[in-house]
C-alpha positions in Angstrom: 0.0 0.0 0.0 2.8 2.1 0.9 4.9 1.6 -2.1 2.2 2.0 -4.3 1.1 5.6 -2.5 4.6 7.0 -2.6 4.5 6.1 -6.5 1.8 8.2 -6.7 2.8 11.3 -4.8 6.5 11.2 -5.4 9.7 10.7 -7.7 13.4 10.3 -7.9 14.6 13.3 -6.9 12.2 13.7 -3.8 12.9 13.4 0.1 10.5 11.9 2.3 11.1 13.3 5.7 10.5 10.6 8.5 11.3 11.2 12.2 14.0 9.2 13.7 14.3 6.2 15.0 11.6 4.4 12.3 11.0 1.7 11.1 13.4 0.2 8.2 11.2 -1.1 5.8 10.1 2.8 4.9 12.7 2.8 3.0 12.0 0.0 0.6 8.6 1.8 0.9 9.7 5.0 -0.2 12.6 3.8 -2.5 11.4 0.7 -4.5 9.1 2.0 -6.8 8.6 5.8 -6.5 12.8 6.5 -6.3 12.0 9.0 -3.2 15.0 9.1 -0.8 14.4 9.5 2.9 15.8 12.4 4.9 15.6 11.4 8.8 13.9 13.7 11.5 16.2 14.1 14.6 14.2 13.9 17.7 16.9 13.1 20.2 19.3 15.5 19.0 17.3 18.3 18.9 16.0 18.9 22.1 18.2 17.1 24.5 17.3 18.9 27.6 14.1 16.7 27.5 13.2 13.4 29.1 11.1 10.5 28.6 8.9 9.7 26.1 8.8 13.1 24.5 12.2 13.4 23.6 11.3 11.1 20.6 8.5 13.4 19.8 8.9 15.6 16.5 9.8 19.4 16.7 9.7 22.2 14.8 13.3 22.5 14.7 14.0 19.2 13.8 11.3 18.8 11.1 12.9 22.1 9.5 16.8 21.4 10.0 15.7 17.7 8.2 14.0 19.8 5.7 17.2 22.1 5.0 19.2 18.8 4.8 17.1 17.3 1.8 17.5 20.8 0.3 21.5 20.6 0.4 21.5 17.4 -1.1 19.9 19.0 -4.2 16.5 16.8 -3.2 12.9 18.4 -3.0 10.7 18.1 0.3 7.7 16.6 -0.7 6.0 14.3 1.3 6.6 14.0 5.0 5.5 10.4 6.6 4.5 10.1 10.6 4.2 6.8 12.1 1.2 6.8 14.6 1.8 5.2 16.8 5.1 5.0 16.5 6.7 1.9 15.2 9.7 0.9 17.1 9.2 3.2 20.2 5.7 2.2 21.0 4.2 5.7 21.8 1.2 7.7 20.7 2.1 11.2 19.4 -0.2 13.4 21.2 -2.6 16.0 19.4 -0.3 19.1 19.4 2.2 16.8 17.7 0.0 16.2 15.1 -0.9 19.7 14.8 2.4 20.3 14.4 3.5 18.0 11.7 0.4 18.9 9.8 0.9 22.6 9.9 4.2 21.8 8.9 3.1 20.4 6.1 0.9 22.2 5.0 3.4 25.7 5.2 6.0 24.0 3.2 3.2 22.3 0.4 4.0 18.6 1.0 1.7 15.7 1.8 1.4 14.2 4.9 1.2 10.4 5.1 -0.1 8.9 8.5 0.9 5.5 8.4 -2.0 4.1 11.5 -1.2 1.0 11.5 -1.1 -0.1 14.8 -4.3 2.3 15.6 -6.4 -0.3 17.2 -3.8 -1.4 19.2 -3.8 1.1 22.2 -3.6 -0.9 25.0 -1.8 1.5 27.4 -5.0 3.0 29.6 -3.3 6.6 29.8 -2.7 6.5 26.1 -4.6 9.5 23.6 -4.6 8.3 20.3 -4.7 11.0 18.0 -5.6 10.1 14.6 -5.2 12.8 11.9 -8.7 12.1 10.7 -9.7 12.7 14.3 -7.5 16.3 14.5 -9.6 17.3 11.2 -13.1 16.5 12.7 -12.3 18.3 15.7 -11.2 21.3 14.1 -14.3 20.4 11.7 -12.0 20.6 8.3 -11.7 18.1 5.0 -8.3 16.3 5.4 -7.9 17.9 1.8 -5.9 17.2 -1.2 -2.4 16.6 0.4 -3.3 14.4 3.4 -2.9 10.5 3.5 -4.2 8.0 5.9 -3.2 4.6 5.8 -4.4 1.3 7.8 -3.6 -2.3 7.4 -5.1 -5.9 9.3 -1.7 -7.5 9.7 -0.6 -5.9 13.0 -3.6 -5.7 15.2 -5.9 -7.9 13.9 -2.7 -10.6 13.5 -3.5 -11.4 10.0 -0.3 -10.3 8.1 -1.0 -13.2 5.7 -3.7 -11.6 4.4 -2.2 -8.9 2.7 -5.5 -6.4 3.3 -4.5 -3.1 3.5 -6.8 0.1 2.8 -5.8 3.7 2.6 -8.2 6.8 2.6 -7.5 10.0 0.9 -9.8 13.2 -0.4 -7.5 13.7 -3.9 -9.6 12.3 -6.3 -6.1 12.0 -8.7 -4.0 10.1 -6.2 -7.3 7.6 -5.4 -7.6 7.1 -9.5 -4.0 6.1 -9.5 -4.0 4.2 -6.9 -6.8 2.1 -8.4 -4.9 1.5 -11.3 -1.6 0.5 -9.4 -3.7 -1.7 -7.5 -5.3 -3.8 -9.9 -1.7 -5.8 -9.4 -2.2 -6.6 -6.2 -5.9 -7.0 -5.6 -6.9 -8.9 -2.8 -8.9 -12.5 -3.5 -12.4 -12.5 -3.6 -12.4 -15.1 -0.7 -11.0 -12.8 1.4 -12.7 -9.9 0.8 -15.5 -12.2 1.9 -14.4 -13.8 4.8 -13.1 -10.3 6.3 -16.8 -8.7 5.6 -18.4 -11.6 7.3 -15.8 -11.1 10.4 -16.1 -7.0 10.3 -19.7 -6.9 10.0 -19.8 -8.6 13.7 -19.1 -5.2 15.5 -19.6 -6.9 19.0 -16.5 -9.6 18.3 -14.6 -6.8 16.9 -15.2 -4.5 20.1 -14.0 -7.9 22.2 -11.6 -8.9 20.4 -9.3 -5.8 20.6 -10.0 -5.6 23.9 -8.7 -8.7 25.0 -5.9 -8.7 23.0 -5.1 -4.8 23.9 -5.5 -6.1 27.6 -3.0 -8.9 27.3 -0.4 -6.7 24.9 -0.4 -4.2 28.2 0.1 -7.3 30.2 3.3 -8.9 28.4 4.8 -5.5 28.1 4.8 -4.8 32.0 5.9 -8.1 32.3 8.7 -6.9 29.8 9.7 -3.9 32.1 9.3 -6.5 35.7 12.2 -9.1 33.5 14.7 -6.8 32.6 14.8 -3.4 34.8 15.8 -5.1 37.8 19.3 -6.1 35.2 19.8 -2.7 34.1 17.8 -1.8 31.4 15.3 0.8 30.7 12.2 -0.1 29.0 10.1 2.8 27.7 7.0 3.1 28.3 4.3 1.6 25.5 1.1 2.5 24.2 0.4 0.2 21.8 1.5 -2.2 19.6 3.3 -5.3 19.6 6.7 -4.4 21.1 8.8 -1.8 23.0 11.9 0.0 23.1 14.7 -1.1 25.5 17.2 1.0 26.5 20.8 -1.6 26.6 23.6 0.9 27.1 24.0 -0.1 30.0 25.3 -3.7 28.4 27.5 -2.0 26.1 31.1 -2.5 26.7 31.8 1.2 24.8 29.3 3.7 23.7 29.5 3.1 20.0 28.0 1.7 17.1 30.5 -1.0 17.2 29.3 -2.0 20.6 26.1 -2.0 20.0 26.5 -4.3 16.7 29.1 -6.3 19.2 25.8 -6.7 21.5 23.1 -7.7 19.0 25.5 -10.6 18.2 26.1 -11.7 21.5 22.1 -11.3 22.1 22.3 -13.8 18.8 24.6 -16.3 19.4 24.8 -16.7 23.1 21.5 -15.8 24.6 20.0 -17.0 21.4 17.2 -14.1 21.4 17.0 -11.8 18.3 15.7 -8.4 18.9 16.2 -5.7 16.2 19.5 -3.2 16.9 18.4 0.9 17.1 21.4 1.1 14.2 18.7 -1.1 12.0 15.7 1.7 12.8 18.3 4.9 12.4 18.1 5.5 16.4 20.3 8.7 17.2 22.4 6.7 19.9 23.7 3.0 19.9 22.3 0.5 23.2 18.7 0.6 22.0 16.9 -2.4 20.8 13.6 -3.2 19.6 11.4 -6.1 21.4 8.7 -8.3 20.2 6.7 -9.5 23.1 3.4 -10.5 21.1 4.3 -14.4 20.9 3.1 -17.8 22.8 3.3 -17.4 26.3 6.4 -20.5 26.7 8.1 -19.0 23.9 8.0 -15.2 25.6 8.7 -16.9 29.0 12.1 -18.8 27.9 13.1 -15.4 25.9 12.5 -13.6 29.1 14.7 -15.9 31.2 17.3 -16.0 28.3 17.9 -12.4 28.7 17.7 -11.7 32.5 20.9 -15.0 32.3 22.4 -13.3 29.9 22.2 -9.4 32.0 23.2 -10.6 34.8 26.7 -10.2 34.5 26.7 -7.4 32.1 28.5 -4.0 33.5 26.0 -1.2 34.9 26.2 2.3 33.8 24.3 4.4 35.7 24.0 7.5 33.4 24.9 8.2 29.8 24.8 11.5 28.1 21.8 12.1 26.0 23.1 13.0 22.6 23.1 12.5 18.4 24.7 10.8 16.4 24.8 11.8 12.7 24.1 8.5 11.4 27.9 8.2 9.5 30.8 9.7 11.3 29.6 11.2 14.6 31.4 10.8 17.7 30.0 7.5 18.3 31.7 6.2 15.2 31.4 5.2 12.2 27.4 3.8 11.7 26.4 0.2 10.5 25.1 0.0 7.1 23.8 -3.5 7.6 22.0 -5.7 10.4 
């Protein structure tokens, strides 16, 4: 759905802005058909006098200095892409975000994609989920011409086999291309009617999602009651099927290197895979991305693989809060592979 939107609302040539860290396959997205080169958003970097959750949250100044980067490079802004919630740190951007992102857009004449794929998937009770379809009803305006809203069944309705996605749009051009584009990857007819038989049961869809929303919140505290007491910090989710760890504390130097170093030790010793920050363009090495949405034995054993493998890692109590520039920043040089 992605691939074939950004075919239709950019070229070669173009920068899709994303904020940083994302996730990786945007840029096969944004790359394989349409050409479109993506320009990462600092978050981190940008603001580093804030904590928590909101440091990852997009800014003004880093929307624009990204911006300004795509313009060095001889690219043109077009299209800037939000994941909400965010996919890997697990968070809902709250509404003035969205404003924000939107009236960036908007100033600068780009589209704004809102990739929602994990929008049914709240299961943190204090999280606000902020579609952009909900920002325009409230301030009762038409998304209009340039904004993109995309939704898909894989992630919280667990049926990634199905291939169903669905996007909505108001640009009557960018819908009559997309039909055409799509007529190469229709879905069957027997799955359009099994999903209308399951969707038009609006009571097993409203318990559905909120029994698995109530055991996602589950598995994640159990997450954070496995591995804080060994010395990582796991941020707090909203939704989703995973979080974000903070490992620096298990890194034997605060680089790139180390953090490569780690993954492969998490690999090969404590046999766990969980997906290095370097992999999602994170600003700082030690952060990983975790899967907790499996069968209970299976998240159990991975649990008790990792707590063995903490316990004799090396605590650092506090690490400085800073950027890396993806290349040759002071954390060295940065991994081009996985």
């Amino acid at each position: 759905m992605l691939d074939n939107l950004f075919c239709c609302i950019s070229e070669p040539g173009d920068a899709v802005l994303l904020p940083r860290p994302y996730y990786a396959v945007f840029e096969f997205d944004v790359q394989c058909k349409a050409g479109s080169t993506i320009v990462g958003v600092e978050t981190v970097g940008v603001q580093p006098e804030v904590k928590g959750v909101e440091r990852y949250y997009p800014t003004l100044k880093g929307l624009e200095k990204a911006r300004d980067s795509a313009l060095q490079q001889g690219l043109n802004p077009k299209v800037l892409l939000i994941c909400q919630p965010n996919n890997p740190i697990s968070v809902c951007y709250p509404k003035h975000v969205m404003e924000l992102v939107w009236e960036f857009a908007e100033k600068h004449g780009m589209h704004l994609v809102s990739d929602e794929i994990y929008g049914a998937g709240i299961h943190a009770k204090q999280a606000d989920f902020w579609s952009i379809s909900r920002l325009a009803a409230d301030k009762g305006r038409t998304l209009g011409d340039y904004v993109h809203v995309i939704y898909a069944l894989s992630k919280d309705f667990a049926s990634s086999g199905l291939r169903c996605g669905m996007m909505y749009s108001e640009n009557q051009q960018v819908l009559k291309s997309m039909r055409k584009l799509n007529d190469l990857c229709q879905i069957s007819s027997h799955t359009q009617w099994g999903l209308s038989r399951v969707f038009s049961d609006t009571e097993w869809i409203e318990d559905f999602l909120s029994k698995a929303n109530s055991r996602l919140n589950d598995r994640f505290k159990l997450v954070k009651k496995s591995l804080e007491p060994e010395g990582v910090k796991v941020i707090e989710a909203e939704a989703g099927l995973f979080c974000w760890l903070d490992c620096r504390s298990w890194l034997e130097e605060n680089t790139w290197d180390a953090e490569k170093k780690l993954y492969q030790q998490f690999f090969d010793e404590a046999k766990v895979l969980l997906t290095p920050g370097y992999s999602m363009r994170t600003e700082q090495p030690g952060y990983f991305r975790c899967c907790f949405a499996t069968h209970e034995e299976v998240f159990n054993e991975g649990m008790k693989r990792l707590k063995d493998f903490g316990a004799d890692k090396l605590r650092i109590e506090e690490l400085e809060e800073e950027s890396d520039d993806w290349q040759t920043g002071k954390y060295g040089k940065f991994p081009t592979t996985t």
